[in-house]
LUMDO-204426 format. One record per residue: residue in three letters; x negated, y, z negated of N, C-alpha, C in turn. Coordinates in Angstrom, 2 decimals. Atoms other than C-alpha are relative to their C-alpha. Example, Ala and Ser with C-alpha at 12.3 -4.5 7.8 and 13.67 -1.06 7.14 Angstrom:
Ala -0.89 -1.19 0.00 -12.30 -4.50 -7.80 -0.90 1.20 0.00 .
Ser 0.82 -1.19 0.06 -13.67 -1.06 -7.14 0.77 1.09 -0.73 .
REM end
This chain:
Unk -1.18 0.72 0.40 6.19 -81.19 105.71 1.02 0.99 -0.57 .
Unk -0.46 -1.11 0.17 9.00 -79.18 105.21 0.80 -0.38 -1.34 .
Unk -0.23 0.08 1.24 10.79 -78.88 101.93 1.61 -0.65 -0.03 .
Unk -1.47 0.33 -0.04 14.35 -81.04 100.83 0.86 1.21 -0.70 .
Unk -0.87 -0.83 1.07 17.12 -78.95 99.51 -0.24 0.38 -1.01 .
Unk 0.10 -0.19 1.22 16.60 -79.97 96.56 -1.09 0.66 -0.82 .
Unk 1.48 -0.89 0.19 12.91 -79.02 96.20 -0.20 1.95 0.20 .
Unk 0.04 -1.11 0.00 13.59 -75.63 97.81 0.86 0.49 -1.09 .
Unk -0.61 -0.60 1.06 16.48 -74.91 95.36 -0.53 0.32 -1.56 .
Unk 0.51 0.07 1.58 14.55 -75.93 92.38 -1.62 0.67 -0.16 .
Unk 1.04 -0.82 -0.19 11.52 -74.17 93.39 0.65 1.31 0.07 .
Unk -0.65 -1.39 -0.12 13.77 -70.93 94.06 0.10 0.48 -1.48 .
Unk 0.25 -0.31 1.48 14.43 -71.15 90.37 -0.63 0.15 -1.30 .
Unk 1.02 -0.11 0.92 11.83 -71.97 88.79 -1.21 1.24 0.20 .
Unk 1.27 -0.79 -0.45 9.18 -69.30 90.60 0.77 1.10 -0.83 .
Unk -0.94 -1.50 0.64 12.29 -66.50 89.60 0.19 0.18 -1.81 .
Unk 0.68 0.29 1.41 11.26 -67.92 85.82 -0.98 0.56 -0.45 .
Unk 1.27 -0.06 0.93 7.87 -67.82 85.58 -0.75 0.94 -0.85 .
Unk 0.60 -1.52 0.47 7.05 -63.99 85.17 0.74 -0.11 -1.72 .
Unk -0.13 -0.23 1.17 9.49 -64.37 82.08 -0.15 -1.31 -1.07 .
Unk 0.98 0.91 0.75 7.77 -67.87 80.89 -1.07 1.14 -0.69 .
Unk 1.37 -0.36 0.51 4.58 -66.00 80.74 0.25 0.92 -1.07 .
Unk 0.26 -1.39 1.48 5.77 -63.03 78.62 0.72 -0.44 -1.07 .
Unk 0.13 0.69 1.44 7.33 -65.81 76.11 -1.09 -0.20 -0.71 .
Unk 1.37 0.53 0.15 4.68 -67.55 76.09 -1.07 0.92 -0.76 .
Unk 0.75 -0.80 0.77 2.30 -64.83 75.50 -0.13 0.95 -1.17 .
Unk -0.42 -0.69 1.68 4.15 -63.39 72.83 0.16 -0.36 -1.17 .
Unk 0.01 1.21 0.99 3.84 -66.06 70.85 -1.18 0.22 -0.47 .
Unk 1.32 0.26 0.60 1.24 -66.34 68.12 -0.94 -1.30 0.70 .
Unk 0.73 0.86 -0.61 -1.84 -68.37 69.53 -0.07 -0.95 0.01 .
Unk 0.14 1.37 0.73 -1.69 -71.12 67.67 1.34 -0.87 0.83 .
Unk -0.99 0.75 -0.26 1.92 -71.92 69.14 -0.17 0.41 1.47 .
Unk -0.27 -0.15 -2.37 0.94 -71.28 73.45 -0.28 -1.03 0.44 .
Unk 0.01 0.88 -0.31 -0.29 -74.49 73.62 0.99 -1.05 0.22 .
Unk -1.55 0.73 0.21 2.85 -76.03 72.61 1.22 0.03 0.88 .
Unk -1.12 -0.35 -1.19 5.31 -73.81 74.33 -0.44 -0.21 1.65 .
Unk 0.32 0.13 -1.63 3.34 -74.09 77.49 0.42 -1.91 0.68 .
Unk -0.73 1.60 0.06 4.14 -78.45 76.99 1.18 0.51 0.14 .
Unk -1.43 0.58 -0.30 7.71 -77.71 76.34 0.16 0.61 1.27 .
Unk -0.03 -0.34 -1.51 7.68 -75.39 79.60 0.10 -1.08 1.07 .
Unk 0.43 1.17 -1.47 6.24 -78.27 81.78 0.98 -0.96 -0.53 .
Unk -1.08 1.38 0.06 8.74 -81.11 80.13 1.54 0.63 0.63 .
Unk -1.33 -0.62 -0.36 11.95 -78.31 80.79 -0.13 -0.38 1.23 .
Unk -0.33 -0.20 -1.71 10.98 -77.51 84.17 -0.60 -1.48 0.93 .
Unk -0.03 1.04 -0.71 10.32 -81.49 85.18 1.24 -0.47 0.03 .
Unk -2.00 0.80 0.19 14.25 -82.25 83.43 0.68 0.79 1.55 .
Unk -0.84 -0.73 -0.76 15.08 -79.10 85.65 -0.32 -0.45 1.48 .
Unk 0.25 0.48 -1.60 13.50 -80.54 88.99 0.67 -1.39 0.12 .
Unk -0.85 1.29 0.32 14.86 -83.78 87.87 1.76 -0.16 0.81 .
Unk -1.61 -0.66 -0.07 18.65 -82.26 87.66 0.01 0.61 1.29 .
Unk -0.20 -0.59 -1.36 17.95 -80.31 90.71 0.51 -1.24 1.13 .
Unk 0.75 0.79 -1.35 17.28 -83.64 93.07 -1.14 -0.76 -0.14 .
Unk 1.44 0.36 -0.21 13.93 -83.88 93.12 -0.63 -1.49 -0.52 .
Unk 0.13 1.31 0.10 12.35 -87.42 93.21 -0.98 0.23 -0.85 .
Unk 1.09 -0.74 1.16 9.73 -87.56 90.57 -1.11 0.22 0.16 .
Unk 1.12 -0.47 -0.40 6.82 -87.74 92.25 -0.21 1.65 0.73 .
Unk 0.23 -1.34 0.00 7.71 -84.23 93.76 0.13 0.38 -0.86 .
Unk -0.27 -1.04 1.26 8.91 -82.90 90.59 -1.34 0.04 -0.75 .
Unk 0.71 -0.07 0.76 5.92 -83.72 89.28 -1.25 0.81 0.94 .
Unk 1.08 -0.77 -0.53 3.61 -82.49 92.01 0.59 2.12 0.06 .
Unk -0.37 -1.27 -0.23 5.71 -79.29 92.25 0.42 0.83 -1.43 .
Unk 0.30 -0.13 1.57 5.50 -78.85 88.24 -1.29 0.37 -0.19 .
Unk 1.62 -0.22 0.29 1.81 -79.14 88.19 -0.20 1.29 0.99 .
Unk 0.42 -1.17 -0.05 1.54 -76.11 90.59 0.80 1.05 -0.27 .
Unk -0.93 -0.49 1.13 4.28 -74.19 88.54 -1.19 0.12 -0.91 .
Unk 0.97 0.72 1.15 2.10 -75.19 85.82 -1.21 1.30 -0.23 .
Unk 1.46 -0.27 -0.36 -1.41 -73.99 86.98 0.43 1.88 0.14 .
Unk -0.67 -1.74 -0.19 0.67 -70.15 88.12 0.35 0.46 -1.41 .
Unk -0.59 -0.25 1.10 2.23 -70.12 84.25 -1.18 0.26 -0.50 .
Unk 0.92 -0.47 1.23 -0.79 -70.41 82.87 -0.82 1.06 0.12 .
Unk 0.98 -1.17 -0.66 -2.77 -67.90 84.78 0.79 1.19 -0.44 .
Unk -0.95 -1.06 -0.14 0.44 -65.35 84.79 -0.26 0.33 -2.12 .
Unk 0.42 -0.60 1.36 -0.05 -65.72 80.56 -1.29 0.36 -0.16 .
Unk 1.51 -0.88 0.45 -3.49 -65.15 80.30 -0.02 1.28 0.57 .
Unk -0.17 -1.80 -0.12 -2.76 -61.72 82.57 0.96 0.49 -1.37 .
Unk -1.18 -0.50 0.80 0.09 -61.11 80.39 -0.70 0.27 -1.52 .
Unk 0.42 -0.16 1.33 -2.19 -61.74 77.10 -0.64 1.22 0.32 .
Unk 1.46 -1.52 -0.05 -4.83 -59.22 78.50 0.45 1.19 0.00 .
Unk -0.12 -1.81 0.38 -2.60 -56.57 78.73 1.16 -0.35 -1.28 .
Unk -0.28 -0.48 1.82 -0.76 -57.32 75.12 -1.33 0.27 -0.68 .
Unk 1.07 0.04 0.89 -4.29 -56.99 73.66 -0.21 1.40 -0.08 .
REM end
């Protein structure tokens, strides 16, 4: 299935994010990555939202956003440690 406008645009921006999600994120004391990693996923559903995107994609194309952020901080923690 190929992608709407809106999906590709808002996927263009959000992937060109994530590397500098993760090195917020991970620079954050521990206690607060759980948190910022929520407001992450509520931003970037407003921002698929605002893009277009109907919500059931925004939300499927959030959750694998999502699943890449969190992986990209745990590299990112392993080499602040």
């Amino acid at each position: 299935m190929a992608l709407s406008s809106e999906e590709d645009k808002f996927l263009e921006a959000a992937v060109a994010a994530i590397s500098r999600i993760a090195g917020l994120v991970a620079a954050m004391p521990s206690d607060d990555r759980a948190g910022a990693l929520l407001a992450a996923e509520r931003r970037l559903l407003q921002a698929a939202r605002d893009y277009g995107c109907t919500e059931a994609s925004a939300r499927k194309w959030v959750s694998a956003i999502m699943r890449d952020l969190g992986a990209r901080v745990k590299v990112v923690e392993a080499l602040l440690d």
